[in-house]
PDB file of the backbone (N, CA, C, O) and the ligand in Angstrom, with CONECT records:
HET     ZN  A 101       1
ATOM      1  N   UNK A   1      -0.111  10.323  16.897  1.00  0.00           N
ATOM      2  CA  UNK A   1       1.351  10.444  16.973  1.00  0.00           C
ATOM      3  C   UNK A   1       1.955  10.409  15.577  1.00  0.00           C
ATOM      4  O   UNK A   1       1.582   9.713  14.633  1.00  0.00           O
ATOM      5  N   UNK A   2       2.988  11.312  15.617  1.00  0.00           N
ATOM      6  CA  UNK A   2       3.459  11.117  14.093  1.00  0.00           C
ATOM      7  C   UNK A   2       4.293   9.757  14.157  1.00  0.00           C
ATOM      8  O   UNK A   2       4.790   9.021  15.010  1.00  0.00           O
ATOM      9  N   UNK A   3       4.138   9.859  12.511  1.00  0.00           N
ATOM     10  CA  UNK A   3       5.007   8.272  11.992  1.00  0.00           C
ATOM     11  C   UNK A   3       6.485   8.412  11.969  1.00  0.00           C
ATOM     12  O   UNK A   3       6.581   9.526  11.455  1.00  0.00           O
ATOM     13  N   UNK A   4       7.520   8.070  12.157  1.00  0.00           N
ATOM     14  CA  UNK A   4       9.141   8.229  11.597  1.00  0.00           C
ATOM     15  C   UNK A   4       9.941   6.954  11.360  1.00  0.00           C
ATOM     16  O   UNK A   4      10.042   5.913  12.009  1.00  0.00           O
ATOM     17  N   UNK A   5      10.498   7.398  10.168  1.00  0.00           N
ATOM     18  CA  UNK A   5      10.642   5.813   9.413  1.00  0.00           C
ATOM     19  C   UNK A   5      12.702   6.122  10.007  1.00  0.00           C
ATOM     20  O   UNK A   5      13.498   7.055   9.904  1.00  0.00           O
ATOM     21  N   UNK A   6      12.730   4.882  10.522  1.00  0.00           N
ATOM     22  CA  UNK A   6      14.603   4.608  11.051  1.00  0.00           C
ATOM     23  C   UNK A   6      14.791   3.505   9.730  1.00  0.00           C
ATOM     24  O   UNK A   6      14.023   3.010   8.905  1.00  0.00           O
ATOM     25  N   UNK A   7      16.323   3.415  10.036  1.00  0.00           N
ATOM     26  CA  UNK A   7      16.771   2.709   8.930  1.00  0.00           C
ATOM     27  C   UNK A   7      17.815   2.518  10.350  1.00  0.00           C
ATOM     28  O   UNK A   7      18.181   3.332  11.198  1.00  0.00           O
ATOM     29  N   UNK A   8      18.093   1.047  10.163  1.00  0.00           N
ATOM     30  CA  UNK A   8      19.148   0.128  11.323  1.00  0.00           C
ATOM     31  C   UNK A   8      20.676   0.060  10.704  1.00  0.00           C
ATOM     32  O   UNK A   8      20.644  -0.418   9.571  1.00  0.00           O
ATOM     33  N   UNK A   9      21.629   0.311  11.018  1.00  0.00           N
ATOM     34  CA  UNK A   9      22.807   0.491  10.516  1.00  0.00           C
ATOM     35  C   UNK A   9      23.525  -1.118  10.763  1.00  0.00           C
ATOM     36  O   UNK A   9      24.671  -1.328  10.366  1.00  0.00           O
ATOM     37  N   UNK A  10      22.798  -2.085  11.385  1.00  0.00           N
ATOM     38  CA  UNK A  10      23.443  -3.481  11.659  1.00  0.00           C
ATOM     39  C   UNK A  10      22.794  -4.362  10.652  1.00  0.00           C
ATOM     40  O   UNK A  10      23.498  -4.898   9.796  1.00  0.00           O
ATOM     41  N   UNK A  11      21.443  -4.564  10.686  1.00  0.00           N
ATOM     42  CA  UNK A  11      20.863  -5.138   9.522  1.00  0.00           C
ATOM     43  C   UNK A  11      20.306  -4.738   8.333  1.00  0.00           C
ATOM     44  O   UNK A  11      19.872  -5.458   7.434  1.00  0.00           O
ATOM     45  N   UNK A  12      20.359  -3.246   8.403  1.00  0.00           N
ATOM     46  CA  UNK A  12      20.057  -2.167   7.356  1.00  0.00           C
ATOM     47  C   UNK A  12      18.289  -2.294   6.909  1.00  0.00           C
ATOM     48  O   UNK A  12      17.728  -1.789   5.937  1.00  0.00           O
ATOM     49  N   UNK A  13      17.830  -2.971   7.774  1.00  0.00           N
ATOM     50  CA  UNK A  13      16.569  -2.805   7.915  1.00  0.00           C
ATOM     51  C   UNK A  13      16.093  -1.439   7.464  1.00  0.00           C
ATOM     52  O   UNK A  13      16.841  -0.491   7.227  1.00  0.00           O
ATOM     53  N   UNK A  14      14.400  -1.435   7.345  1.00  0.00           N
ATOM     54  CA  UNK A  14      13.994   0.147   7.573  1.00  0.00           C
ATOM     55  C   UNK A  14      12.733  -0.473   8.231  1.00  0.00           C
ATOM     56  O   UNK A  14      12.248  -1.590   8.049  1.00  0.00           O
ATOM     57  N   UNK A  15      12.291   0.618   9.110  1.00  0.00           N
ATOM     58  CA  UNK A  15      10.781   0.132   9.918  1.00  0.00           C
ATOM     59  C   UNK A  15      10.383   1.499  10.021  1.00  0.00           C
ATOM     60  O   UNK A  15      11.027   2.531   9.831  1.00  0.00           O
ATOM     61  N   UNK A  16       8.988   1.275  10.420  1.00  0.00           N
ATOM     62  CA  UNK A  16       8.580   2.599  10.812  1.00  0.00           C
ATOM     63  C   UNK A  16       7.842   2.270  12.788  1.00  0.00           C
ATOM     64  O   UNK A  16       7.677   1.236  13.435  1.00  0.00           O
ATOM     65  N   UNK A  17       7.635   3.532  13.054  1.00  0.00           N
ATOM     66  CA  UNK A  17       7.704   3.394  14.183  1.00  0.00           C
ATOM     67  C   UNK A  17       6.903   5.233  14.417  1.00  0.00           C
ATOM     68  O   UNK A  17       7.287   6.302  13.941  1.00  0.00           O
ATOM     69  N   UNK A  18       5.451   4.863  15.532  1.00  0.00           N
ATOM     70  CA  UNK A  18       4.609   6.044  15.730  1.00  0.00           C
ATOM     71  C   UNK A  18       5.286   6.424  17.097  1.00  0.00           C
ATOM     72  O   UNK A  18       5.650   5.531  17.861  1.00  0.00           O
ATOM     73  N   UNK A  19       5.471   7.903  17.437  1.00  0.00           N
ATOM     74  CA  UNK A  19       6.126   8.084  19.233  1.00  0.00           C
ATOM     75  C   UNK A  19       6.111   9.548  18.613  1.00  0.00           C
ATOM     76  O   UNK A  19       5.983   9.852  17.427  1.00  0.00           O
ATOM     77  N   UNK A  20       6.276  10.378  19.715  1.00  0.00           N
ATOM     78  CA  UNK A  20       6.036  11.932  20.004  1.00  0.00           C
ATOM     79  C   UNK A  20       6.985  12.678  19.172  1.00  0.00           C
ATOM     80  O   UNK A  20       7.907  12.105  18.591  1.00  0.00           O
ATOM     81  N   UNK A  21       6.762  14.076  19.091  1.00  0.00           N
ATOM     82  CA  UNK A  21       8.210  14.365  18.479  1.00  0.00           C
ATOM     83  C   UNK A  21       9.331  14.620  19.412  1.00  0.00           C
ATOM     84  O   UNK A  21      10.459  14.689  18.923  1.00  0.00           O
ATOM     85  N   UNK A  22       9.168  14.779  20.783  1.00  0.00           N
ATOM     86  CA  UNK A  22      10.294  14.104  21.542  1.00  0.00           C
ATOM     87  C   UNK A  22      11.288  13.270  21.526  1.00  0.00           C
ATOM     88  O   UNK A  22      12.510  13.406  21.596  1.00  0.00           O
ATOM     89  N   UNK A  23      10.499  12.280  21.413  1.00  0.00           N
ATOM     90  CA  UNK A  23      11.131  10.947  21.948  1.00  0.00           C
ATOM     91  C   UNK A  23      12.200  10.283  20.442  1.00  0.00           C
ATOM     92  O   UNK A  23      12.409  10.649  19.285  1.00  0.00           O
ATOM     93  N   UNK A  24      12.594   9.259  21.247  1.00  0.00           N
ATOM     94  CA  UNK A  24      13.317   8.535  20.041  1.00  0.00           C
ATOM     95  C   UNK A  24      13.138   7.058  20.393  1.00  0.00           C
ATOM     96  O   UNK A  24      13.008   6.471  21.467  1.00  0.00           O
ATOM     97  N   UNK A  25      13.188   6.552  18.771  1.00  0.00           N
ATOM     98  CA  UNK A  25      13.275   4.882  18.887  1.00  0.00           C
ATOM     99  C   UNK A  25      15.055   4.640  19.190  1.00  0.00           C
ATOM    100  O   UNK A  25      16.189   4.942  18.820  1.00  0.00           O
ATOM    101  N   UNK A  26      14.272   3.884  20.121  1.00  0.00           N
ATOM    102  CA  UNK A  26      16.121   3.454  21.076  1.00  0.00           C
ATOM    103  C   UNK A  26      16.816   2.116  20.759  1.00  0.00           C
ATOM    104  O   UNK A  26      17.809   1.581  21.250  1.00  0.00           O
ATOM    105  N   UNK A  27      16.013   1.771  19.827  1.00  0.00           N
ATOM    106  CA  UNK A  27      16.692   0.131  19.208  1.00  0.00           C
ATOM    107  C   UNK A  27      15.719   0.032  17.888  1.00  0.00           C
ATOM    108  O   UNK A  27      14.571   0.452  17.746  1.00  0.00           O
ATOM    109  N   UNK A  28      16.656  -0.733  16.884  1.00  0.00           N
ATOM    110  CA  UNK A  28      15.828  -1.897  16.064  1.00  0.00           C
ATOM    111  C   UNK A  28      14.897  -2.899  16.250  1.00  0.00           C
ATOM    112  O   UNK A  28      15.114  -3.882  16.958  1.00  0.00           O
ATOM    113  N   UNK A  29      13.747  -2.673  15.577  1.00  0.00           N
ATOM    114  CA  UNK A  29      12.775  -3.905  15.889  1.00  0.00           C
ATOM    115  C   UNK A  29      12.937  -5.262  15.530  1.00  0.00           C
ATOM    116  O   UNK A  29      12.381  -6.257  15.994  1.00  0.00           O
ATOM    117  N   UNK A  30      14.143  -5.110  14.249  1.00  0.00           N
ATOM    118  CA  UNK A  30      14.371  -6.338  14.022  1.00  0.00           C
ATOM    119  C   UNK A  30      15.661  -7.322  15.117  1.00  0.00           C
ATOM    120  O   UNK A  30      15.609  -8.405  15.701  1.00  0.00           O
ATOM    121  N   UNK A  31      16.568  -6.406  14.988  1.00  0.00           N
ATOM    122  CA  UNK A  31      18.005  -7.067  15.283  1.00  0.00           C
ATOM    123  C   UNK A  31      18.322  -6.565  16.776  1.00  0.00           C
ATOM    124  O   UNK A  31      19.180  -7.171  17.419  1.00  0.00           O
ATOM    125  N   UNK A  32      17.594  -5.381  17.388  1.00  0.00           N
ATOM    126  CA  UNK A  32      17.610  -4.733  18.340  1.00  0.00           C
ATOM    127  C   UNK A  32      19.194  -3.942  18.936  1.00  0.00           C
ATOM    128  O   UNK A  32      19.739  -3.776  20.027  1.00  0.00           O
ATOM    129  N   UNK A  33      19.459  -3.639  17.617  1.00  0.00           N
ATOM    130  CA  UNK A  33      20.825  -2.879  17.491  1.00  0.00           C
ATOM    131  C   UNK A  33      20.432  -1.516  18.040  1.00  0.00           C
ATOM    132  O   UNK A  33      19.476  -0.946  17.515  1.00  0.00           O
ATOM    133  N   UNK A  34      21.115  -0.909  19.101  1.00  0.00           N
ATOM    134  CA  UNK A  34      20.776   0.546  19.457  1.00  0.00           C
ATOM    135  C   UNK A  34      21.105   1.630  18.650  1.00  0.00           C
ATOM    136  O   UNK A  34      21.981   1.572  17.788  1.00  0.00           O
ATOM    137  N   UNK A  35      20.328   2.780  18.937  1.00  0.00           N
ATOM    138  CA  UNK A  35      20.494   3.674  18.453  1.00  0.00           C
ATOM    139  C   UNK A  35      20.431   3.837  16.217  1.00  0.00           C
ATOM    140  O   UNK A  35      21.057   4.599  15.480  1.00  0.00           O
ATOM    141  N   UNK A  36      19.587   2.943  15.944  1.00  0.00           N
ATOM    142  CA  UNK A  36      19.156   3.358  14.616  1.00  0.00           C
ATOM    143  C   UNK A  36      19.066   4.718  14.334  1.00  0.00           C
ATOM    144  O   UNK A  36      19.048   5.540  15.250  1.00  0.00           O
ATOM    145  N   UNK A  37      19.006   5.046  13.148  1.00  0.00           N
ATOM    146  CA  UNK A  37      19.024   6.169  12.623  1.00  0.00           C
ATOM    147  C   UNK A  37      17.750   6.635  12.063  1.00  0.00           C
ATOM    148  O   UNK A  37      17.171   5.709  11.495  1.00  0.00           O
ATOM    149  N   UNK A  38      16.954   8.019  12.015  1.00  0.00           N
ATOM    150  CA  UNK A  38      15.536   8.604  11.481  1.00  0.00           C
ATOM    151  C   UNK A  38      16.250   8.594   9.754  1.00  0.00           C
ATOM    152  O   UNK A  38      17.379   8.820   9.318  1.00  0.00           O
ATOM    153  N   UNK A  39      15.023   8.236   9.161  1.00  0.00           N
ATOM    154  CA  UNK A  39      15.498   8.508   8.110  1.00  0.00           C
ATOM    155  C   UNK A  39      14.567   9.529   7.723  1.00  0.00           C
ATOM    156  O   UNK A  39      13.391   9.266   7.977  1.00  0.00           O
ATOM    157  N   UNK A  40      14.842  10.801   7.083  1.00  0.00           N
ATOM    158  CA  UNK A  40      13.812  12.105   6.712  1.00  0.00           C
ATOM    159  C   UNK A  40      12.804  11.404   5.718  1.00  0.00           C
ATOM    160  O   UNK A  40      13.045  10.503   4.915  1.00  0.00           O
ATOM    161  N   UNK A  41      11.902  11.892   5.916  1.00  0.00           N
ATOM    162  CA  UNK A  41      10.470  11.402   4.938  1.00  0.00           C
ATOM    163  C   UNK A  41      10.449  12.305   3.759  1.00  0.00           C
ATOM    164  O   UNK A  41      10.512  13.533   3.794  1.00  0.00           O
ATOM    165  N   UNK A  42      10.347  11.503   2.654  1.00  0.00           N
ATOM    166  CA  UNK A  42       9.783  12.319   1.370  1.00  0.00           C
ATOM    167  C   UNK A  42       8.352  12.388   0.689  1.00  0.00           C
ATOM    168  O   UNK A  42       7.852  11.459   0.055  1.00  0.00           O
ATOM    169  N   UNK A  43       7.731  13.702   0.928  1.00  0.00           N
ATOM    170  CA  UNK A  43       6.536  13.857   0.702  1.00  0.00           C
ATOM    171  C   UNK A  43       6.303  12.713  -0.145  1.00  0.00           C
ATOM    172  O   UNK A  43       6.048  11.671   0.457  1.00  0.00           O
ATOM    173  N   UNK A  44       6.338  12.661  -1.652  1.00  0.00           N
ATOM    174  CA  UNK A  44       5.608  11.658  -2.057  1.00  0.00           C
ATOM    175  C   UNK A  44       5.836  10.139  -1.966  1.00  0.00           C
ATOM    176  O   UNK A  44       5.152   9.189  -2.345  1.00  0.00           O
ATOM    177  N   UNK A  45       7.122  10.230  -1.285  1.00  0.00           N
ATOM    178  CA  UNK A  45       7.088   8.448  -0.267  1.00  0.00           C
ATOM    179  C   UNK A  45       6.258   8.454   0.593  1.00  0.00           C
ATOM    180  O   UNK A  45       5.950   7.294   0.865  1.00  0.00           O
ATOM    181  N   UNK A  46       5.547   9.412   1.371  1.00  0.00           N
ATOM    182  CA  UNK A  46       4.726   9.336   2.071  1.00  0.00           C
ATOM    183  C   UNK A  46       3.130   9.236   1.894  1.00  0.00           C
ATOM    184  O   UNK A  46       2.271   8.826   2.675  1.00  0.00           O
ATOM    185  N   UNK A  47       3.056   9.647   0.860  1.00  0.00           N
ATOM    186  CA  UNK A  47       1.976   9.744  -0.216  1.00  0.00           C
ATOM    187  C   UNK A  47       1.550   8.381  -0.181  1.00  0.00           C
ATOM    188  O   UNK A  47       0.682   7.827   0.492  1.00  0.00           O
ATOM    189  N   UNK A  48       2.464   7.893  -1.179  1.00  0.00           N
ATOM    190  CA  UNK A  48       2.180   6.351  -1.301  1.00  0.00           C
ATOM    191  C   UNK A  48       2.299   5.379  -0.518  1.00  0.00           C
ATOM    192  O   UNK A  48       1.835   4.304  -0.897  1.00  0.00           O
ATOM    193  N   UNK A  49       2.840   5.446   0.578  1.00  0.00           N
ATOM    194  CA  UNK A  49       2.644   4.326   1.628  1.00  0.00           C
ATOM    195  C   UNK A  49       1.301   4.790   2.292  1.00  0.00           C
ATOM    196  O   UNK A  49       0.584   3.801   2.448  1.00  0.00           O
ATOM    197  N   UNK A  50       0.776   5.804   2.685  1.00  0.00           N
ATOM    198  CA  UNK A  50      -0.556   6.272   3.306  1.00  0.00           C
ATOM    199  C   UNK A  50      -1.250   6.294   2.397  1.00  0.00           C
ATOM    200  O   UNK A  50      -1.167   7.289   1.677  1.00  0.00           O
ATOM    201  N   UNK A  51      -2.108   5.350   2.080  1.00  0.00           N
ATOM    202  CA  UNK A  51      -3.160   5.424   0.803  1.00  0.00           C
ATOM    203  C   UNK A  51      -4.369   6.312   1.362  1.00  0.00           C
ATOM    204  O   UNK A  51      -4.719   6.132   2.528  1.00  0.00           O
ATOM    205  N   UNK A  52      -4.853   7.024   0.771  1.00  0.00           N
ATOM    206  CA  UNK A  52      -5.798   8.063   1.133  1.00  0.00           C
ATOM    207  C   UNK A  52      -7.170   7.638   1.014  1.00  0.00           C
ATOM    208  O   UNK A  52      -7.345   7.308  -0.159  1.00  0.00           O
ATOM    209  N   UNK A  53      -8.608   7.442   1.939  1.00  0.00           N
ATOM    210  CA  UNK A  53      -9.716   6.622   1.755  1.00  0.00           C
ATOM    211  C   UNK A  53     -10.038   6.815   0.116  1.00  0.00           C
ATOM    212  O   UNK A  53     -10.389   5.864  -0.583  1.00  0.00           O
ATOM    213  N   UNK A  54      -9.889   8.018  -0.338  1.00  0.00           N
ATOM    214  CA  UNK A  54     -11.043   8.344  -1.454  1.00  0.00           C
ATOM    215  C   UNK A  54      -9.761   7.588  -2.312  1.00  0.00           C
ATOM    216  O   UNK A  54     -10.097   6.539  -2.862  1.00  0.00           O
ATOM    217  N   UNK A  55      -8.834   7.856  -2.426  1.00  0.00           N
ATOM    218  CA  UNK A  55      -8.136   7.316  -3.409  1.00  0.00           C
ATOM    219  C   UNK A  55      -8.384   5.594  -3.996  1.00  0.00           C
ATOM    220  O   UNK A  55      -8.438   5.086  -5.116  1.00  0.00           O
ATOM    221  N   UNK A  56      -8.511   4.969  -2.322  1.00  0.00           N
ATOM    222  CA  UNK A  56      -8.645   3.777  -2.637  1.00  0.00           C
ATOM    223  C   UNK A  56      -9.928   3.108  -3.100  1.00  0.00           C
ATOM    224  O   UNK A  56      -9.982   1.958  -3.535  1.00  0.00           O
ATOM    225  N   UNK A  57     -11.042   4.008  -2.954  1.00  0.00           N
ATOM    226  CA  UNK A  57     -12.710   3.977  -3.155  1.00  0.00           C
ATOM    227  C   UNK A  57     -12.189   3.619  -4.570  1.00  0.00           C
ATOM    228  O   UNK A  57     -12.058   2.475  -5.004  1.00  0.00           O
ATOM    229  N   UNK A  58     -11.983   4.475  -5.053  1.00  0.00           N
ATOM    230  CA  UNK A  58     -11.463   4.847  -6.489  1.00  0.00           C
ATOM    231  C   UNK A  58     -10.997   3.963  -7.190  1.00  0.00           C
ATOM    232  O   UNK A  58     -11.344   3.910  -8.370  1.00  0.00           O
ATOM    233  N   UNK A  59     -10.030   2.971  -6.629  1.00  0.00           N
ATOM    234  CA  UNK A  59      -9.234   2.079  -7.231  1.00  0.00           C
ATOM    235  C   UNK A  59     -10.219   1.051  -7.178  1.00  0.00           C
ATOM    236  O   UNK A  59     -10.239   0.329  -8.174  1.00  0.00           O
ATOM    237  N   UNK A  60     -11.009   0.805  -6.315  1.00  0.00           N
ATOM    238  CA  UNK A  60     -11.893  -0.350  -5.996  1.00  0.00           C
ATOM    239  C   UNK A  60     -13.260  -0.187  -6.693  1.00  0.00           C
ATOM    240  O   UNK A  60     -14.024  -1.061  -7.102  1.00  0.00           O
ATOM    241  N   UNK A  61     -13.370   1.142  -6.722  1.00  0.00           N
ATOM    242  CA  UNK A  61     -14.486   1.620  -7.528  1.00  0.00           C
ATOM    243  C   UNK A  61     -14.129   0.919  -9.393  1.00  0.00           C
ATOM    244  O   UNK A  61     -15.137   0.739 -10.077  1.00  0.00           O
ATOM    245  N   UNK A  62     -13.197   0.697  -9.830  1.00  0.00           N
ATOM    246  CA  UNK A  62     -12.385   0.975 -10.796  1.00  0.00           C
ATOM    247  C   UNK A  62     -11.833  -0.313 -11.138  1.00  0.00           C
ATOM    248  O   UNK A  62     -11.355  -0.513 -12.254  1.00  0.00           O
ATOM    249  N   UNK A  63     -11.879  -1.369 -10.065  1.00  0.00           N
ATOM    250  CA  UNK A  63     -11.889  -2.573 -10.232  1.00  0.00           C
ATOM    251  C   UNK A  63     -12.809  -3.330 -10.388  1.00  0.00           C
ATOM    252  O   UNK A  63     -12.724  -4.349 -11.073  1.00  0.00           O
ATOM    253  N   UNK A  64     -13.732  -2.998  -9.843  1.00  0.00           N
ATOM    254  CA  UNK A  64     -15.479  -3.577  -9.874  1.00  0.00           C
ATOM    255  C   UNK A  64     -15.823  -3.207 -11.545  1.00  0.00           C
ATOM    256  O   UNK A  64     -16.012  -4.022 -12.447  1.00  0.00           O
ATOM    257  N   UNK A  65     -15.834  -1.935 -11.619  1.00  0.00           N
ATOM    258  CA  UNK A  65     -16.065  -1.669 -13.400  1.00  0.00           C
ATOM    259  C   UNK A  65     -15.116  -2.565 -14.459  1.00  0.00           C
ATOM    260  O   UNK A  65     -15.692  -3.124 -15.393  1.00  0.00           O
ATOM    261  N   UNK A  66     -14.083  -2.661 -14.356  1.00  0.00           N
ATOM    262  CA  UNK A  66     -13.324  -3.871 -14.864  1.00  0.00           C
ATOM    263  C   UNK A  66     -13.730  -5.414 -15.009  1.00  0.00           C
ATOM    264  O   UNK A  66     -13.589  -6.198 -15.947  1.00  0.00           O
ATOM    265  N   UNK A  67     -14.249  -5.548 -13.820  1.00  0.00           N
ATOM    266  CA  UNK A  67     -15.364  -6.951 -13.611  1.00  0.00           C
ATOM    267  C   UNK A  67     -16.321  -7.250 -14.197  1.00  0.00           C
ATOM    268  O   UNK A  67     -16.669  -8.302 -14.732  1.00  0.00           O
ATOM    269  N   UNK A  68     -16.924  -5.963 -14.065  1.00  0.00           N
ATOM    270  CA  UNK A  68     -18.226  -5.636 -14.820  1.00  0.00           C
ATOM    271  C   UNK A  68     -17.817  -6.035 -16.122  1.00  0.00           C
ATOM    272  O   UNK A  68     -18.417  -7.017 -16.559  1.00  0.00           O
ATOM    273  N   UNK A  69     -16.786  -5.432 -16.991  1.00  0.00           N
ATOM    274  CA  UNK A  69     -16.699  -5.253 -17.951  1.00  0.00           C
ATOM    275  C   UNK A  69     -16.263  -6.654 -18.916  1.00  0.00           C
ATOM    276  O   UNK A  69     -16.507  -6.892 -20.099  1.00  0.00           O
ATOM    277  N   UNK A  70     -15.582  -7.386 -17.971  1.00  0.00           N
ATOM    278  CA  UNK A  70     -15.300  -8.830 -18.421  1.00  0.00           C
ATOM    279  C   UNK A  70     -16.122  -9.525 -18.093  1.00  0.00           C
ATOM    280  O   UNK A  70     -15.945 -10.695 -18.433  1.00  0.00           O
ATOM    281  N   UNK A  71     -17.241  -9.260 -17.398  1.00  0.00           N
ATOM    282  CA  UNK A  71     -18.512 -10.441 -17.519  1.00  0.00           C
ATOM    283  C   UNK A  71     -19.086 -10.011 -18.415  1.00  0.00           C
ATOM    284  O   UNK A  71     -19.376 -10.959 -19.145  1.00  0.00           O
ATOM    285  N   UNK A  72     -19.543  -8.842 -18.928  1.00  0.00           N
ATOM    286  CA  UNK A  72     -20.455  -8.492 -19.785  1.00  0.00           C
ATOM    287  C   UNK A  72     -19.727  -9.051 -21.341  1.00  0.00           C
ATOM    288  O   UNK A  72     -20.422  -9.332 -22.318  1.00  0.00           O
ATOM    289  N   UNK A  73     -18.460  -9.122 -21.326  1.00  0.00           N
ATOM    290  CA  UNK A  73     -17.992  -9.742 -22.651  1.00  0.00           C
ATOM    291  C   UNK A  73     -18.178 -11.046 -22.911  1.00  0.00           C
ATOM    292  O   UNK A  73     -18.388 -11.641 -23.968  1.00  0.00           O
ATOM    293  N   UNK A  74     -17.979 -11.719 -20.846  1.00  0.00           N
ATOM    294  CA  UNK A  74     -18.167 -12.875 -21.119  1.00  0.00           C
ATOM    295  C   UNK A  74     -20.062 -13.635 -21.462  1.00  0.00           C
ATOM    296  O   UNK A  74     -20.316 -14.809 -21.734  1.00  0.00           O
ATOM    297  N   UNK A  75     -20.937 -12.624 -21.333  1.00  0.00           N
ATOM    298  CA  UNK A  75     -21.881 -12.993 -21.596  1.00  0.00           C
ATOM    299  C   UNK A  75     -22.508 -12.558 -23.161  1.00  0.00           C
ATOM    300  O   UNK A  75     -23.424 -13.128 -23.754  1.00  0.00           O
ATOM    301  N   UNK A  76     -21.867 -11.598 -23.532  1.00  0.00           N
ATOM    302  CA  UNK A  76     -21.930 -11.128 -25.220  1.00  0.00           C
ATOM    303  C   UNK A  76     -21.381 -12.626 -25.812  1.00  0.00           C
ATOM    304  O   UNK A  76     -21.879 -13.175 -26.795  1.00  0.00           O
ATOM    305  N   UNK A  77     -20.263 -13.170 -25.020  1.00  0.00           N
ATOM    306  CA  UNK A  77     -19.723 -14.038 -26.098  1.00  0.00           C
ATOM    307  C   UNK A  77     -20.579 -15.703 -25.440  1.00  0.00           C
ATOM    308  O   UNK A  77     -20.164 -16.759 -25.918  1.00  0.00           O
ATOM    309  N   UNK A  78     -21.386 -15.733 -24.686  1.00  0.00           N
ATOM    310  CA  UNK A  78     -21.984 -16.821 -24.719  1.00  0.00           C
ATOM    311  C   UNK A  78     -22.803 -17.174 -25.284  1.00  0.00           C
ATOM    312  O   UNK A  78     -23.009 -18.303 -25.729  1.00  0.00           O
ATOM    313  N   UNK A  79     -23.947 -15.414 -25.418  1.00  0.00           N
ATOM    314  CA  UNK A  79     -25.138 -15.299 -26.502  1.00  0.00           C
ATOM    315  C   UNK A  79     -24.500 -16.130 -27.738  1.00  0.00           C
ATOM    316  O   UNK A  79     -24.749 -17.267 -28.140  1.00  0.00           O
ATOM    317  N   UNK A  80     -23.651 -15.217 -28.161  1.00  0.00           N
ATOM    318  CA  UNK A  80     -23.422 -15.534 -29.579  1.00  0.00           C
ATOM    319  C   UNK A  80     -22.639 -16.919 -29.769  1.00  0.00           C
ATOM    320  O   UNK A  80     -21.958 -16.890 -30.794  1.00  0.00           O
ATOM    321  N   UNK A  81     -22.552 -18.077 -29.089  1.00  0.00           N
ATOM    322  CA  UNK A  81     -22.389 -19.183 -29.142  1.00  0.00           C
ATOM    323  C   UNK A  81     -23.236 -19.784 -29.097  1.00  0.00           C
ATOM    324  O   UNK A  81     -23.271 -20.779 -29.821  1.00  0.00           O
ATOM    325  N   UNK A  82     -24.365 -19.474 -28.205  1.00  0.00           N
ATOM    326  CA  UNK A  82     -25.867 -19.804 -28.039  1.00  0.00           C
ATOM    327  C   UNK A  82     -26.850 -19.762 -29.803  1.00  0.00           C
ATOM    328  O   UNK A  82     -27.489 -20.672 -30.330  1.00  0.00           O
ATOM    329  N   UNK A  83     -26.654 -18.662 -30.185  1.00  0.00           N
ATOM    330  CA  UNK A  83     -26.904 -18.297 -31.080  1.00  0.00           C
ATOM    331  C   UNK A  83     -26.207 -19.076 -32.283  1.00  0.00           C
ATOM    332  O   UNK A  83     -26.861 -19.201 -33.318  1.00  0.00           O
ATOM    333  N   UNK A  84     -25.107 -19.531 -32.225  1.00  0.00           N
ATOM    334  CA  UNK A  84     -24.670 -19.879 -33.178  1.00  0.00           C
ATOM    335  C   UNK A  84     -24.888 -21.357 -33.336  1.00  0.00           C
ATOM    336  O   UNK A  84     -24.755 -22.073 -34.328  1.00  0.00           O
ATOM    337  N   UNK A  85     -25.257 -21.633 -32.105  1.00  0.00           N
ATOM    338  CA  UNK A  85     -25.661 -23.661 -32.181  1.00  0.00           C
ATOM    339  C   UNK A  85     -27.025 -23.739 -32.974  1.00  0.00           C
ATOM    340  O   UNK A  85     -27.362 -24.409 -33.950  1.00  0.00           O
ATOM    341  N   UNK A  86     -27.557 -22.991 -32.352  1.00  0.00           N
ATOM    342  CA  UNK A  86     -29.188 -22.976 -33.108  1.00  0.00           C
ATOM    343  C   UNK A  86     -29.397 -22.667 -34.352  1.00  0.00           C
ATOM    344  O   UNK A  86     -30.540 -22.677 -34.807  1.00  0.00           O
TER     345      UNK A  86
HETATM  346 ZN    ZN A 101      18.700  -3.951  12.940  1.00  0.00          ZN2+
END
């Protein structure tokens, strides 16, 4: 089902909400004010709230190397403390 994001005109909320392209959300989820309003989606607002699998591989891929990269300093710099007692 597609996604459509309302925006509530009583608490000015925004939610999103999955249903047909028929149908309509008939109240707020928060305040349960009727008849909220669709708010149109903008491609790259949509982008970024739907994180894409590979994208996030990526980021995680990309965080692990970062890890990597501060242990390996932190063990360059233990040698050479090691090294430097002796
Ligand atoms: Zn509301």
């Amino acid at each position: 089902m597609p996604k459509y994001v309302y925006k509530c005109n009583e608490c000015e909320e925004h939610f999103e909400v999955y249903h047909g392209m028929s149908e309509n959300q008939e109240g707020c989820v928060y305040c349960r004010a009727l008849s909220p309003h669709r708010v149109p989606q903008m491609p790259f607002l949509k982008r970024s709230v739907e994180p894409k699998g590979g994208k996030v591989g990526e980021e995680t891929k990309a965080a692990i190397e970062a890890n990597r990269a501060l242990l390996e300093e932190a063990r360059e710099e233990a040698k050479r403390n090691f090294y430097d007692d002796t």
